[in-house]
C-alpha positions in Angstrom: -18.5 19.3 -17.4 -20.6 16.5 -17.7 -24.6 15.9 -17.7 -26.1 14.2 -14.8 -29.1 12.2 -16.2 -32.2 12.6 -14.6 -32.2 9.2 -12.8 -29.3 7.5 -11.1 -29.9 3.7 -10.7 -28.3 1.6 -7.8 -24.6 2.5 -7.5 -24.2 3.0 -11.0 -22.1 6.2 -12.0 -23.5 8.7 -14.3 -23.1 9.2 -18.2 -19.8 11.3 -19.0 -21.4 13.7 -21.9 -21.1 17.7 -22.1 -22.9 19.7 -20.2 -25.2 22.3 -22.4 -25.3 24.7 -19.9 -22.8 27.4 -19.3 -22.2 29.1 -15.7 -22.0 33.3 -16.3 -21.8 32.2 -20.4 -18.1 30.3 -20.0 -18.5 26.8 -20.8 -16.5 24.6 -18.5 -14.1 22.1 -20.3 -13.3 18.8 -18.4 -9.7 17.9 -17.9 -7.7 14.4 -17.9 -4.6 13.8 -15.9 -2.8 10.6 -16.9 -0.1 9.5 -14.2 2.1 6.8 -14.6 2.9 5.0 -11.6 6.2 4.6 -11.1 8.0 1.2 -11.6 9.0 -1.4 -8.5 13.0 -1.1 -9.8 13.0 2.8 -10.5 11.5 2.8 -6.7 14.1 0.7 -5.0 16.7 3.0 -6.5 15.1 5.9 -5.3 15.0 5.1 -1.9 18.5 4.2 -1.6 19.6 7.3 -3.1 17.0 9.0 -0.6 17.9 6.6 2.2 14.0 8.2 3.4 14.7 11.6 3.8 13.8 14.4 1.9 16.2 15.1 -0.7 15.6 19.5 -0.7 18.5 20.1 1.7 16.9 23.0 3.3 14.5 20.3 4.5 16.2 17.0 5.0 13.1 15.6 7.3 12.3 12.3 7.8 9.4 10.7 4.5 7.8 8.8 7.6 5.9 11.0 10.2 4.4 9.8 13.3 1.8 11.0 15.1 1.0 9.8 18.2 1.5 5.7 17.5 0.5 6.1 13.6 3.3 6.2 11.0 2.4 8.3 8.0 4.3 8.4 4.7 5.2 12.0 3.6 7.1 10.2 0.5 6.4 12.3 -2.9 8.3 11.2 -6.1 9.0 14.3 -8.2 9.9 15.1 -12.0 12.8 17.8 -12.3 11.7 18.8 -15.5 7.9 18.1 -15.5 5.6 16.4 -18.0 3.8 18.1 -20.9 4.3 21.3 -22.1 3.0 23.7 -19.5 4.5 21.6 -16.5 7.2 22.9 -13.9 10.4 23.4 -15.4 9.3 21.9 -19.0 11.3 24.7 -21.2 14.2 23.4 -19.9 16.7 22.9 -22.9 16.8 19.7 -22.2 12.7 18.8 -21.8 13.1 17.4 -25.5 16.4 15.0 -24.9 15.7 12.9 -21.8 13.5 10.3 -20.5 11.2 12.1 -18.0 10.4 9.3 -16.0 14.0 7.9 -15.8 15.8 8.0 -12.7 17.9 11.1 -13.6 15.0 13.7 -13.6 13.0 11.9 -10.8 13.8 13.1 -6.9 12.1 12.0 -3.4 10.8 15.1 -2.0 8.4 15.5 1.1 4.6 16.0 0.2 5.1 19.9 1.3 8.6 20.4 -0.7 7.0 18.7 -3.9 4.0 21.1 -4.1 6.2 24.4 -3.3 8.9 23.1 -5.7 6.5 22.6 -8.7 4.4 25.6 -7.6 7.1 28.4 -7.5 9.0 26.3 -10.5 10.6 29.8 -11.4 12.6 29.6 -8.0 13.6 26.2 -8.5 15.7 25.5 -11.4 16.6 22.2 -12.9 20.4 22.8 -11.9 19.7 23.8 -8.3 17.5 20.0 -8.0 19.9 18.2 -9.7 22.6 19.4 -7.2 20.0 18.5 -4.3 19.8 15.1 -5.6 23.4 14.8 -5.9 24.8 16.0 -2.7 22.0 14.6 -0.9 22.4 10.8 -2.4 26.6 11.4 -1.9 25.3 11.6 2.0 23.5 8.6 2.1 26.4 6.5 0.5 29.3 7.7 2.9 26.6 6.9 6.0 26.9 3.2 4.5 30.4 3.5 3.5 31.4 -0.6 3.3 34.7 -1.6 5.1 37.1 -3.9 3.1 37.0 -7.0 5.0 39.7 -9.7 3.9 38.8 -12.3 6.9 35.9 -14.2 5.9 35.0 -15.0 9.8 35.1 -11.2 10.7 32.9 -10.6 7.5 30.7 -13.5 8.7 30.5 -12.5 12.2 29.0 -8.7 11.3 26.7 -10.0 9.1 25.2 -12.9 11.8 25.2 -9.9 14.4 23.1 -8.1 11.9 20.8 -11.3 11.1 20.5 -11.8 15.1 19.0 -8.4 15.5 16.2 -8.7 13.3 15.4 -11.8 14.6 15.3 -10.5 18.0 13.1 -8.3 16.7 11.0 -10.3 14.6 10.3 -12.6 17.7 9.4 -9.5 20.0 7.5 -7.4 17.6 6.7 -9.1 14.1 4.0 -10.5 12.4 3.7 -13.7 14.8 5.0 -12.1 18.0 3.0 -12.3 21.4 2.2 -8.6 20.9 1.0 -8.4 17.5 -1.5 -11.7 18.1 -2.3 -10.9 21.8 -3.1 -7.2 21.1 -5.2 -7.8 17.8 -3.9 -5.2 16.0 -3.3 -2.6 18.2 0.3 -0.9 19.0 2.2 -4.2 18.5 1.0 -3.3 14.5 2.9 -0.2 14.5 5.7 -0.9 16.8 6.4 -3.5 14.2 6.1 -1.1 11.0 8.4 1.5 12.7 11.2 -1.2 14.1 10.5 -2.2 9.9 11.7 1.4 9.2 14.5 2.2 11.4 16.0 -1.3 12.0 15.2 -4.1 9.4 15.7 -2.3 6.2 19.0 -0.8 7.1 20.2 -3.6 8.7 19.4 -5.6 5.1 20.8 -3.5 2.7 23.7 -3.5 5.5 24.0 -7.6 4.9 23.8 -7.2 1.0 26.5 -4.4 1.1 29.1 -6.0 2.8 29.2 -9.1 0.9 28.6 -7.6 -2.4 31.7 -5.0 -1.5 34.0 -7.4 -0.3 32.9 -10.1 -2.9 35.9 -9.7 -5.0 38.6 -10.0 -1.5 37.9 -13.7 -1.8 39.0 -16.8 -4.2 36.1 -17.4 -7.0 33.6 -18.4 -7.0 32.8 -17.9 -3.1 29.8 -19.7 -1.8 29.0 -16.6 0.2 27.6 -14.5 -2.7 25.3 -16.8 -4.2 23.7 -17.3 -0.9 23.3 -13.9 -0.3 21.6 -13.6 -3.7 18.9 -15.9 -2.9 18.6 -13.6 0.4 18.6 -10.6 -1.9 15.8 -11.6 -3.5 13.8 -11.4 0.1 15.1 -7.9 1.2 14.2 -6.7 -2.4 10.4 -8.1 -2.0 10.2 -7.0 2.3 11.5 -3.4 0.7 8.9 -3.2 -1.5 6.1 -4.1 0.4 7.1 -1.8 3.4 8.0 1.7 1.6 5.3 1.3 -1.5 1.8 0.7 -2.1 3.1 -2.1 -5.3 2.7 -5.4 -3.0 5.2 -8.2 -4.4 2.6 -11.5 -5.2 4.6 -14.1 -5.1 6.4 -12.5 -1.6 9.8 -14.2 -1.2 9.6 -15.1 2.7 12.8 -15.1 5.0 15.5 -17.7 3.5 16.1 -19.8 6.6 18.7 -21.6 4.8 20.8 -18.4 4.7 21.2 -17.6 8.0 21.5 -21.4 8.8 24.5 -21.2 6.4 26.0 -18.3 8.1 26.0 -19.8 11.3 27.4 -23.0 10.4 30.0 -21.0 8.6 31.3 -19.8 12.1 30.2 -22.8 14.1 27.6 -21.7 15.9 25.0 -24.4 16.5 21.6 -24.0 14.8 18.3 -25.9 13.9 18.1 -27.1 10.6 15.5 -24.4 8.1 13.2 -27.8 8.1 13.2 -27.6 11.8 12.3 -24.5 12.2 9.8 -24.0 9.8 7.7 -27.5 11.0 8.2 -25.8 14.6 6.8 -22.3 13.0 4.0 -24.9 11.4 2.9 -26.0 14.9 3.0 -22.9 16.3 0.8 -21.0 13.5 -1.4 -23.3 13.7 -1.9 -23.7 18.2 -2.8 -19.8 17.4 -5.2 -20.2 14.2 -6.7 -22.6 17.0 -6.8 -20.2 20.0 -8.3 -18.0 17.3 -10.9 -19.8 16.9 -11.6 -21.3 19.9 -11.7 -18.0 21.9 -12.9 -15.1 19.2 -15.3 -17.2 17.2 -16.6 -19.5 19.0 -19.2 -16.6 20.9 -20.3 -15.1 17.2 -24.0 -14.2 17.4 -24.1 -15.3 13.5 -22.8 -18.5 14.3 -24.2 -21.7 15.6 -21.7 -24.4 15.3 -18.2 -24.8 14.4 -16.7 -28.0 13.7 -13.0 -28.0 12.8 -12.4 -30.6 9.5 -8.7 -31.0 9.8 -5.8 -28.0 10.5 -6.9 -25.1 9.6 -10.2 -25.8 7.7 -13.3 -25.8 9.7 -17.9 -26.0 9.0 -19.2 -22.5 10.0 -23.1 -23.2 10.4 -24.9 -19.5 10.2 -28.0 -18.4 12.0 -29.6 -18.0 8.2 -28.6 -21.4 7.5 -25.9 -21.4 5.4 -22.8 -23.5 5.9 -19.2 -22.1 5.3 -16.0 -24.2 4.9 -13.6 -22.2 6.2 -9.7 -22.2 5.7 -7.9 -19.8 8.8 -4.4 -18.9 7.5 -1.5 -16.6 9.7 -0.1 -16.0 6.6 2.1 -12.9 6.3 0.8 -11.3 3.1 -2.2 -14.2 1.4 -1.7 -13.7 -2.3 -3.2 -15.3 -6.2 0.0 -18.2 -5.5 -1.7 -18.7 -1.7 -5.4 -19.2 -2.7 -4.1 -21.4 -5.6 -2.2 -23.7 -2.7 -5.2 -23.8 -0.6 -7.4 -24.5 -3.4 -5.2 -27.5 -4.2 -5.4 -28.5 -0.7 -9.0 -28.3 -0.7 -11.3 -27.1 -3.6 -14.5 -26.7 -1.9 -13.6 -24.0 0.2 -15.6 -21.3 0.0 -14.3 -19.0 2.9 -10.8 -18.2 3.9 -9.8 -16.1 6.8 -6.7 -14.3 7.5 -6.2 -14.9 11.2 -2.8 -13.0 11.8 -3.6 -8.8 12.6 0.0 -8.4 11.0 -1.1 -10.0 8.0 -3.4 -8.5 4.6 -4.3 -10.0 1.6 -3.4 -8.9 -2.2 -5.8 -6.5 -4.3 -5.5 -9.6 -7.0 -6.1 -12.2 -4.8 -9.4 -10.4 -3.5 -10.6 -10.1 -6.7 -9.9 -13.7 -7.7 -11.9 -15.1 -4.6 -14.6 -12.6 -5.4 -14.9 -13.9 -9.1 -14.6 -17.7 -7.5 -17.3 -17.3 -5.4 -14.9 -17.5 -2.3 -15.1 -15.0 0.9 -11.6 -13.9 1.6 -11.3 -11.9 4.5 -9.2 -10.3 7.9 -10.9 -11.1 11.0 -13.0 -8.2 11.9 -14.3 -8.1 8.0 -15.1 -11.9 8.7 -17.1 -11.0 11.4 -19.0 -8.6 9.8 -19.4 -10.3 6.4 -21.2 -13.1 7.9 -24.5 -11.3 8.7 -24.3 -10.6 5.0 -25.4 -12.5 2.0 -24.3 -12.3 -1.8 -21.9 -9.7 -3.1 -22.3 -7.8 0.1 -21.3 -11.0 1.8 -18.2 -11.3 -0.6 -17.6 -7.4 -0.9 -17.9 -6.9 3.0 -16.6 -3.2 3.5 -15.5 -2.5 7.6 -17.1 1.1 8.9 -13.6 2.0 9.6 -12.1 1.2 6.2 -15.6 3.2 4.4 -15.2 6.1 6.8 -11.8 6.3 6.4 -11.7 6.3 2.4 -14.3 9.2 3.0 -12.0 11.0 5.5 -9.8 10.5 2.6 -11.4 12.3 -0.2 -12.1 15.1 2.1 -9.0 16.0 2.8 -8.2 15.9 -0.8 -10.9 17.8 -1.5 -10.1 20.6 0.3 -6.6 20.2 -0.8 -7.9 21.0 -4.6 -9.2 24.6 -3.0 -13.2 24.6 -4.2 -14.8 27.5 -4.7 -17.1 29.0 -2.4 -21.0 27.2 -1.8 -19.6 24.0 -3.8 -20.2 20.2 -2.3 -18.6 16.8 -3.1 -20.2 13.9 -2.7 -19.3 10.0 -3.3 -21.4 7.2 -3.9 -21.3 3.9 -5.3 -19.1 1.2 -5.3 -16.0 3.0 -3.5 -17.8 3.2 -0.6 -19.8 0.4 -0.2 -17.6 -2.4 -1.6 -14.5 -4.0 -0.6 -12.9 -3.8 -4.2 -14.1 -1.1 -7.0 -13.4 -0.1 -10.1 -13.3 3.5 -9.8 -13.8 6.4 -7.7 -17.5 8.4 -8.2 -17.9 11.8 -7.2 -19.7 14.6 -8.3 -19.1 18.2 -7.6 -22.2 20.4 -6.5 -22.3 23.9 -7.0 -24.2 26.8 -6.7 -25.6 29.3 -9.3 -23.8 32.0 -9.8 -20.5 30.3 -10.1 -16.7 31.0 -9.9 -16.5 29.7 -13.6 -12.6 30.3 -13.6 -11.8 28.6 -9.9 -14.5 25.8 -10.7 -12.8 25.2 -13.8 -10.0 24.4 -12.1 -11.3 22.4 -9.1 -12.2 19.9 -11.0 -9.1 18.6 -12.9 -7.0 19.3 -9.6 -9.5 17.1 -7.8 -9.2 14.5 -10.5 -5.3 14.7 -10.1 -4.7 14.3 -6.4 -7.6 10.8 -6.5 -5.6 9.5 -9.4 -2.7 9.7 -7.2 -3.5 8.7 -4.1 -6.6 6.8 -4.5 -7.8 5.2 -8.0 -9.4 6.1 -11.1 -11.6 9.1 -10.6 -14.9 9.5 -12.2 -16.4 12.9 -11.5 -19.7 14.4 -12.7 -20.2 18.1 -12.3 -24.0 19.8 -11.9 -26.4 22.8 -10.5 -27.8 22.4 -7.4 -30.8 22.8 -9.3 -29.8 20.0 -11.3 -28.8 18.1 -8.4 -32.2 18.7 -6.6 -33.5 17.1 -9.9 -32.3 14.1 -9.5 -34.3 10.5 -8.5 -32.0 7.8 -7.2 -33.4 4.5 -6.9 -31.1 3.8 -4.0 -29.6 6.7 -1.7 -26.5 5.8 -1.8 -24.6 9.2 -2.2 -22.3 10.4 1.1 -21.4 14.2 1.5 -17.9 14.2 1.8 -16.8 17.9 1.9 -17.7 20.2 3.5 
């Protein structure tokens, strides 16, 4: 365990040292979980093999659960033959001759499979997962068996019907649609993120399949491939940014020119990509100006808005202050976005993303932060403004705080605490935007479950680190706890 000093200043987190107190005379030994997270490529490949089901074929359900209009990821990666010494499946004779994090010993499990499989590791042998893995990938590949096509118009003609489809519903339901900017947020969000799922993705790797299968039924070099290649390069980033929490930065959009190719290919008339994209222009920014016309406009913080040129506009505050503000729809605002705006205009010292569908990178956050520069959605926007400082710049929404402490709850009483012991948080994780790590501290009362509180901890430590950030948790008496002055009360009960 660690000592909690006797004062806690500001949002501060306290001194990791060891504890010299003992509960029932068994000194309490912290532990450290280190887990890698697992790379964009090794990913990818997973989820093909998976195709996002769970691989245990006694299970087989679907990694992406709804509830209600919500889609929740179930997804678990897990090792066959675990890390360390003493993890499931370790003595394996072949622990000491592979590379535990390579492909072969990893396998996408539900959340439910993953704990029973590494729990009751005696049950599940090595040979018996590997076999899952193997019949259960064999699946997926026959479902997407590709067809040999030797006509380059029939080839052509699937793949356009394919593109047409997720246009159809990229115009009805995406990031720019009617429902998604007319709705604010709302079930267009997560109509999109399913039709994302079931649709878009499959249709992709559909597109990629049947060209790269059929690549070799045609004289080389055939144009087809290396436009498809540049196209590749899209459906590897939209992947990524869908099924994982590892946003691409530099996001490859949509390559217009693609399906402008394919279409011409079969004579089917079509806009020119520059067309298109000045007439996507136009129309991102009518709505930046609706935006701000209609949602604005009325802000009790505000009293004046004068728009400088498309898209950049002089916020006048209440407090005085005056904000130049850049409103962007962009999909996914990244470090290569700011540094385009900032060469646009460098005295911008706000920048809003106006589009519900969009978000903005972890990176990029922390580059406007550092800059000086407010980057925010709409409703943080909103709320940041009656704010000043680093709480004008680290703006956290009530939903996003309450959530992260709905969060830790749950994982709480996932790690199984022994009885008459309380978790709090405090600091930076719940009152900023972007932190460094995650403070908690564990409460409990005297006498202790040494043995089960011994083991709280490092579980609690492991489940954050996976699903939430870098844990820092302190450990004390409620007598100790009662002891203690905090200069600011910033600590939030967060189980029970």
């Amino acid at each position: 365990m660690q000592t909690i000093p006797p004062t806690l200043r500001g949002s501060g987190r306290p001194s990791r040292q060891t504890l010299d107190t003992a509960i029932r005379t068994e000194q309490l030994t912290p532990m450290t979980i280190t887990r890698k997270s697992i790379p964009l490529n090794i990913a990818r490949q997973l989820w093909a093999q998976c195709g996002g089901f769970c691989q245990n074929p006694s299970c087989n359900k679907p990694l992406f659960r709804e509830v209600a209009e919500e889609s929740v990821s179930l997804a678990n990666v897990a090792h066959i033959i675990g890390h360390g010494s003493s993890g499931p499946r370790s003595d394996h004779e072949l622990a000491e001759h592979i590379d535990r994090d390579g492909i072969p010993n990893l396998i996408m499990l539900c959340l439910e499979c993953h704990k029973v499989v590494d729990e009751l590791d005696k049950r599940f042998t090595v040979e018996e997962m590997q076999s899952w893995k193997a019949a259960h990938s064999g699946k997926i590949a026959s479902l997407f068996s590709v067809p040999r096509i030797k006509d380059e118009r029939a080839l052509l003609t699937e793949v356009n019907d394919l593109l047409e489809e997720n246009a159809a519903l990229f115009r009805e339901c995406g990031p720019y649609s009617e429902s998604v900017l007319g709705g604010l947020g709302g079930d267009g969000l997560k109509v999109w993120k399913r039709r994302c799922l079931d649709t878009i993705l499959p249709n992709n790797q559909r597109i990629i399949a049947l060209i790269e299968g059929n690549k070799r039924n045609f004289p080389y070099p055939w144009d087809v491939y290396p436009k498809m290649l540049e196209y590749k390069i899209h459906v590897d980033a939209f992947q990524d940014n869908c099924l994982t929490d590892q946003k691409i930065n530099d996001y490859k959009l949509f390559p217009r020119s693609f399906d402008y190719f394919v279409k011409t290919r079969l004579g089917i008339d079509s806009p020119p990509p520059q067309v298109v994209a000045q007439e996507e222009l136009e129309f991102r920014y009518n709505t930046v100006k609706k935006f701000v016309e209609e949602i604005l406009s009325d802000h009790s913080a505000i009293t004046n808005l004068q728009e400088l040129n498309r898209g950049t506009m002089l916020v006048e505050l209440r407090d005085g202050r005056k904000l130049k503000v850049f409103v962007t729809n962009t999909y996914y605002f990244t470090d290569y976005t700011l540094e385009r705006v900032l060469e646009v205009d460098p005295a911008v010292n706000a920048i809003i993303c106006s589009s519900p569908a969009g978000q903005y990178s972890d990176s990029a956050k922390e580059l406007c932060i550092e800059r000086g520069i407010g980057l925010f959605m709409l409703g943080e926007f909103m709320g940041a403004i009656h704010q000043s400082g680093d709480q004008y710049l680290n703006f956290l929404l009530r939903a996003d705080r309450e959530r992260r402490m709905k969060e830790l709850k749950q994982l709480s009483r996932q790690a199984v605490p022994p009885p008459r012991t309380r978790v709090f948080a405090f600091g930076s994780f719940i009152r900023r935007k972007h932190y460094q790590d995650v403070d908690l501290m564990i409460v409990y009362e005297e006498p202790a479950d040494a043995v089960k509180l011994k083991e709280f901890e490092p579980e609690l430590d492991r489940l954050i680190r996976k699903r939430v950030g870098e844990p820092d948790i302190s450990v004390a008496s409620v007598r100790e706890f009662n002891a203690l002055r905090f200069k600011y009360d910033n600590l939030s009960q967060v189980y029970p």
